[in-house]
N, C-alpha and C positions, 0 to 999 in steps of 0.2 A: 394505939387507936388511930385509925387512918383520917388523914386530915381532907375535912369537909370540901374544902378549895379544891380539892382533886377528882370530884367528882365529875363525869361528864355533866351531869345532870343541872351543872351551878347554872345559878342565876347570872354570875358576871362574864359568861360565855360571848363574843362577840361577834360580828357577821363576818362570814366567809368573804373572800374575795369576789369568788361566783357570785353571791347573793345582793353584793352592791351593784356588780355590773347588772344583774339582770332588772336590780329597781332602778337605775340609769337609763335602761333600754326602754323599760315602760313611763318614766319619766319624760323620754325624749318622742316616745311615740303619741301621747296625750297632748305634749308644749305643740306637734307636727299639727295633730288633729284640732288644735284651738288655731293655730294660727290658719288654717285653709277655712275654718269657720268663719274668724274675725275678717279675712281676706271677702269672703262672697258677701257676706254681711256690707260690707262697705261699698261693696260692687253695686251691691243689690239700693242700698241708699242711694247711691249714685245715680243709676239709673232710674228710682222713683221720681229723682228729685228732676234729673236734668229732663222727663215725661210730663211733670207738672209745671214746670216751666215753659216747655213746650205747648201744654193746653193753655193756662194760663194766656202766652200770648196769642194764640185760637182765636181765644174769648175777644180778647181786647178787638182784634179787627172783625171778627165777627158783629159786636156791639157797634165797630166805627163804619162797615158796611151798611148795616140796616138800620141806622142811624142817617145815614148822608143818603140813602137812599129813598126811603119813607119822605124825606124832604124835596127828592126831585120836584122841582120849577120849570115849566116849558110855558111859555108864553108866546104863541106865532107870532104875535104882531113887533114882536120884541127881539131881534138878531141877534142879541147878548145871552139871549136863554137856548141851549141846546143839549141835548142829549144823543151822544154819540158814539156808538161802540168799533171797534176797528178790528177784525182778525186777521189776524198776522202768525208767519212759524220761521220758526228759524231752525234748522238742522232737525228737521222731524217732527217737532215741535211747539206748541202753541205759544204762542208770547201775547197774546191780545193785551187791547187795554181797552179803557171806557173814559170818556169826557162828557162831562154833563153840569148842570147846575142844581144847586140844592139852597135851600133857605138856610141863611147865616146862622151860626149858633147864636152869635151876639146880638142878632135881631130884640127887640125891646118891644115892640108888637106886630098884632096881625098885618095894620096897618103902614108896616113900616115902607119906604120904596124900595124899587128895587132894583136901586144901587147899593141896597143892602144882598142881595144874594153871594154867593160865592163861587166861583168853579172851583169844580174838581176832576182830578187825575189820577186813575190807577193804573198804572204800566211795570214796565221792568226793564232794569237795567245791568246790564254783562259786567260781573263778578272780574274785576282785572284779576288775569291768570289763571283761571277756570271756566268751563263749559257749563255753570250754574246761572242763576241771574239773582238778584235783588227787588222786589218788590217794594216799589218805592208812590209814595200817595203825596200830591201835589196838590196843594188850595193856593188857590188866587183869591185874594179877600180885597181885591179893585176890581171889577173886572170892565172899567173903564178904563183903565191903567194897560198900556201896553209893554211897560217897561217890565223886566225882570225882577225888581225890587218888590213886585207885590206879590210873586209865589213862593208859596213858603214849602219846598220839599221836605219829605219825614222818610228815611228806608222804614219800610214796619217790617220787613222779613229776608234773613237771608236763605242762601241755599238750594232757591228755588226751581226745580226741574222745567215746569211750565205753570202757564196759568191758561185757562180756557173758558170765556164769558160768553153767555149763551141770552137769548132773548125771548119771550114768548108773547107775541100778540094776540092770543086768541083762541088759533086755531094750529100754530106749527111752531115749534121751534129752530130761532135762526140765529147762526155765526153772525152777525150785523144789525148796526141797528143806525140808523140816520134819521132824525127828527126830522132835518131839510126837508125832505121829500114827504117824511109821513105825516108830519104834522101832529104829533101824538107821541106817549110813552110806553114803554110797553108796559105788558101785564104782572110780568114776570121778570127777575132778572136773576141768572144763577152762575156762580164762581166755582170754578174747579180748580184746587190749587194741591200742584205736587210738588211736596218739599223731600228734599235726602236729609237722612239723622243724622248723626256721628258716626252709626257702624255704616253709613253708606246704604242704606234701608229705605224705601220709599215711603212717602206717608203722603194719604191722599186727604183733603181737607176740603170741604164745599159750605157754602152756605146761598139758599136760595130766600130770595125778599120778591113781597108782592109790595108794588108800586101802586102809591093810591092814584086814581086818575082825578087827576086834578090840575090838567090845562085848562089857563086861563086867559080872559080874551082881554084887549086893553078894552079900559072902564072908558065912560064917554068924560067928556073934557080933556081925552091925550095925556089923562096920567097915568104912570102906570103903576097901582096901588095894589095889593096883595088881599083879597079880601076876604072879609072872616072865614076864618078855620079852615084856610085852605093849608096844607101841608101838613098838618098835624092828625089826620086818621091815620090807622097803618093797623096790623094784624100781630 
């Protein structure tokens, strides 16, 4: 009687040589196809994350713009209040900035004087070793004080291609803006800021604030007091 083991047919038959190599081959081709997936995956997080960080700080100077802005302070009678736009380029390029006064954050009321205001600075400064610049916001929180000890500089952005501050009185929009002569603020004030990404990618970012009008004249008696509810309308 022929013995069962000898049959091709057995169960304890085991894989060919061929057969491992080929579940080796689809083995390695599936480990290939996870790792280019787990690879774009992490790309792809990557750049979500480093996109929202990116808006995120948007937001912030966005909020810090029409914020200091809504607050402009121009008083004629008062040579410490001014609102003053400069445009400037440099290699093609806009580089402006804007000097002006706005109402302290730490102000405590309407009434408060106004050696309580603050100046402020938005300019840009050249990136050492690169053709970008730095966007950098300046408070002076004396602005009796001529020393350097009362402006407090912050960079809020690098990377920056240009910046380009525009002005609207009324009826036209203009590169410039000098209180000096106009005696007034304008209507309008709009920021065009172009920043390079990581791939080297431009991205253009604006944000445009209407400025409440609200020059004020010195009060009688030669003080110069802040009077109800001026600086705090805005849109």
């Amino acid at each position: 009687m022929p013995d069962p083991s000898d049959s091709p047919e057995s169960s304890d038959a085991g894989f060919t040589l061929m057969e491992v190599l080929v579940a080796f081959g689809i083995l390695s081709v599936i480990l290939g196809l996870l790792f280019v997936a787990i690879h774009q995956t992490e790309r792809t997080i990557t750049s979500v994350e480093s996109g929202s960080r990116f808006e995120r700080k948007m937001e912030i100077i966005r909020y810090l713009l029409r914020e200091e802005l809504l607050g402009a302070y121009l008083n004629p009678n008062d040579p410490l209040t001014t609102f003053i736009g400069f445009p400037n380029r440099e290699k093609d390029r806009d580089t402006d900035s804007l000097l002006f006064t706005t109402l302290a954050q730490t102000r405590l009321s309407q009434s408060s004087p106004v050696s309580h205001l603050e100046g402020i600075q938005y300019l840009l400064f050249k990136s050492p070793g690169s053709d970008l610049f730095t966007l950098v916001h300046e408070q002076n929180t004396n602005l009796l004080s001529y020393g350097t000890q009362a402006v407090i500089p912050e960079k809020l952005l690098g990377h920056v291609w240009s910046l380009r501050i525009r002005y609207f009185d009324g009826m036209l929009w203009t590169d410039r803006w000098n209180s000096v002569q106009s005696h007034s603020l304008p209507l309008l004030t709009r920021f065009d800021i172009v920043v390079v990404d990581g791939k080297g990618e431009k991205r253009i970012f604006f944000e445009e604030v209407q400025i409440p009008q609200t020059t004020l004249n010195q009060n009688q008696g030669g003080g110069n007091e802040i009077p109800e509810g001026s600086g705090s309308t805005g849109n």
